[in-house]
C-alpha positions, 0 to 999 in steps of 0.5 A: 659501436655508435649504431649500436649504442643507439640501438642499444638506447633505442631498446632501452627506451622502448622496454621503459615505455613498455614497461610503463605501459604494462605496468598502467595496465596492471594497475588498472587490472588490479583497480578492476578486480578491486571493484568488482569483487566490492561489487560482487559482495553488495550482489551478495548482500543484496540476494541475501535481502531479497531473499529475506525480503521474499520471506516476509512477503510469503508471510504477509501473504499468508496473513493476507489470505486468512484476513481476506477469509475472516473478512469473507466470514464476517461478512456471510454473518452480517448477510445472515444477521441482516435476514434475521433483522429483516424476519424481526421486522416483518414479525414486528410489522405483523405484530403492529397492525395486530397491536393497532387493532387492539389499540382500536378495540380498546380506544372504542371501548374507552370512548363508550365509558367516558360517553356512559360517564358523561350520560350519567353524570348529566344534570338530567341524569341527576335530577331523574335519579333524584325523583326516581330513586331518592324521593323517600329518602332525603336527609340533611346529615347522613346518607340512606341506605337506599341512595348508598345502594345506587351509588354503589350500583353506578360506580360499580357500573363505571367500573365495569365499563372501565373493564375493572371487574374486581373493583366493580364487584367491590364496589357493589359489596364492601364498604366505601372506604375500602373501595376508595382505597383501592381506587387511589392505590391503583391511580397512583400505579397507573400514575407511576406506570405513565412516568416510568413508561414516559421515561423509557419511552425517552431512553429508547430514543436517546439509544436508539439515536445513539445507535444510529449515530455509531453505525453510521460512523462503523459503515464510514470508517469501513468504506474508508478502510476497505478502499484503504486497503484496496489502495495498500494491496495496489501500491504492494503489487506495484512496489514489489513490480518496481522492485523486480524490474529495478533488479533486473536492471542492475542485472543488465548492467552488470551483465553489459559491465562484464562484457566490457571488462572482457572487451577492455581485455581483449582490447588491450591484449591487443594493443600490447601486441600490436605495440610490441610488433610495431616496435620490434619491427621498428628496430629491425628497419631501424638496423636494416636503414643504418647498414643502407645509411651507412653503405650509400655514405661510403660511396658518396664520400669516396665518389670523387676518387677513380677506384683502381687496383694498387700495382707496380708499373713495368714497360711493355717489350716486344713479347710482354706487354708489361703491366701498366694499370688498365683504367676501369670505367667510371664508378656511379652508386646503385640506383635503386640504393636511394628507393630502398632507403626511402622505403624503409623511411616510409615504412618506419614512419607508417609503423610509428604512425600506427604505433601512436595510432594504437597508443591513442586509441587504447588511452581512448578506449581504456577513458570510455571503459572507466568512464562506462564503468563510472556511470554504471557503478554510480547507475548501479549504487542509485539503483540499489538505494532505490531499491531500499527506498522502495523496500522500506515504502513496502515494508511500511505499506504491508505494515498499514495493510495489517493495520488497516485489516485489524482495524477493519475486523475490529469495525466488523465486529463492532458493526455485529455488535451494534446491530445486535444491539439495536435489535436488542432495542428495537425488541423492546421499544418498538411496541411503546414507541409507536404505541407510547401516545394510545398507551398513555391516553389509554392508562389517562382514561383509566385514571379518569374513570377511576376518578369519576367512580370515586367521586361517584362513591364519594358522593360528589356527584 
């Protein structure tokens, strides 16, 4: 009844400990379920924005691929308008050097009449027209008709070589006075033509320089916004890259957490089996060393009395030997008993020591399987705000690449603009710039001779 109640104990024990111990292990279970189904939903969530996330970036993409087209348009015109730009000036070029030859014609003409002016005007000149032509008619108050005549003849040559035909011939045959009007109408026209041209000359260079200025800065901002872009669309490519392979990182982490899980599982199956085996066969050789125990005692214990069989003693005749008790030889214990014992000590102690062993190494085992879980839930959680760090950075590039590319269409056409514009200029203030000096000494000796054929008129001279 004792070796029982101990055994009885014994088992009880053992089921506590085993209860214990299944009972950390279906904590741990539930603790492992508990996290992988919160797992599961951010692998969820995190699919549903990747998926999003890949929507925008077709969407971007497409945008892409039209702003590269209107930029690839843009450009085939700014090629087109540049040949244009470059017949206009070769048209211009030719227009020049034909205008240039006119300036010369021009210019040799004018030098002739200021030389006929200053041949006439020469004291010798007046001293031979005063004894060649006003010899009889002299007077000291009013002018003959004679010398009337001449200086209608010589204003009127004047004005010929000036190229004024019209005032020649009026010269020639209307009055004075009507003459000399005409002369200040058209001095005062040329002197207005002279200021309005000086100031046009002075507006196309102020836009012309302005243009310049603005070109210069559109080609600038373009560059920038091209090599802008450039720089976006490579820290696009780069981030989507960067993205991919941090998902298929936390896809090999989960894959390699799975395959612990299954591990830690078997593991611990096993552990639960060999612990359950151990321990049963523990009681087994438990029992089996109590009933030896319990044997060799007896025998040590009763080893100093000679064992015989109770009987009554009679004396022996002649024909019966009576029954005297016959001595048996001296009793010693099985030898072997005392090895046996032993053994199922040692086998016993082996089956503990493996037993602690199991105990040891699934503590062990279920410490690195949390530990790993650890880490990997934390490698994971870094990973995934990683991914919204990099996912934020793409959204904000993408947003700047749309930027940078309507920036860069409002630069192209601000560019058209501008050249149209100075081509607009150029058609209207390339001829009086590079002319603007002749022009002006041109219309300076018109108003020149038209004041020596007054003067001339006018008797001054």
């Amino acid at each position: 009844g004792q070796i029982f109640g101990i055994l009885k104990q014994m088992l009880a024990d053992f089921k506590e400990s085993l209860s214990e111990a299944q009972a950390k292990e279906l904590q741990a279970k539930e603790e492992y379920q508990a996290l992988k189904a919160a797992k599961l939903e951010e692998i969820e969530a995190a699919k549903k924005a990747v998926e999003a996330m890949d929507v925008q970036i077709a969407d971007a993409s497409e945008k892409e691929v039209q702003a590269a087209q209107e930029l690839e348009d843009v450009e085939s015109q700014l090629g087109m308008d540049r040949e244009f730009l470059a017949k206009l000036k070769k048209k211009c070029t030719e227009s020049e050097a034909e205008y240039e030859t006119r300036v010369k014609d021009r210019t040799e003409e004018i030098i002739a009449v200021q030389e006929t002016i200053k041949i006439l005007n020469s004291d010798e000149a007046f001293d031979n027209f005063d004894k060649t032509v006003n010899t009889a008619f002299l007077q000291t108050s009013s002018v003959s008709s004679s010398e009337e005549q001449l200086r209608r003849q010589r204003a009127a040559q004047v004005l010929r070589e000036a190229d004024m035909l019209s005032l020649a011939t009026a010269a020639e045959l209307d009055a004075f006075t009507k003459v000399k009007e005409a002369i200040d109408k058209m001095v005062a026209e040329l002197k207005t033509q002279q200021a309005d041209e000086v100031k046009q000359r002075d507006w196309c260079k102020d836009e012309l320089a302005n243009n310049d200025r603005e070109t210069a800065a559109a080609d600038d901002k373009k560059v920038s916004l091209e090599m802008k872009i450039a720089d976006l669309e490579k820290t696009i490519e780069t981030l989507k890259a960067d993205i991919e392979s941090t998902k298929a990182s936390i896809a090999e982490v989960q894959v390699q957490m799975k395959k612990s899980s299954e591990i830690r599982e078997g593991e611990s199956a096993d552990y639960q089996q060999t612990v359950t085996d151990h321990r049963l066969t523990q009681m087994i050789l438990d029992k089996a060393l109590a009933r030896m125990q319990e044997v060799y005692a007896f025998l040590e214990n009763g080893a100093a009395q000679q064992p015989g069989a109770p009987h009554i003693e009679t004396s022996g005749t002649h024909t019966d030997p009576g029954n005297g008790p016959a001595r048996f030889t001296k009793y010693e214990k099985h030898g072997g008993g005392s090895r046996v014992v032993e053994m199922l000590k040692t086998i016993i102690a082996d089956s503990k020591k493996t037993e602690n062993d199991a105990i040891a190494a699934e503590e062990d085992a279920q410490t690195a399987y949390e530990s790993f879980m650890k880490d990997s839930n934390k490698g994971i959680s870094a990973s995934l705000g990683k991914i919204n760090r990099m996912t934020a950075a793409l959204a904000s590039s993408k947003e700047s690449l749309s930027l940078a590319e309507t920036d860069l269409k409002g630069t192209m056409e601000e560019l058209q603009g501008l050249s149209s514009m100075a081509g607009d200029l150029h058609k209207s203030c390339d001829f009086l710039l590079k002319n603007f000096d002749a022009r002006q000494q041109a219309r300076s000796a018109e108003i020149e001779a038209l004041g020596e054929a007054k003067a001339i008129l006018s008797g001054s001279k």
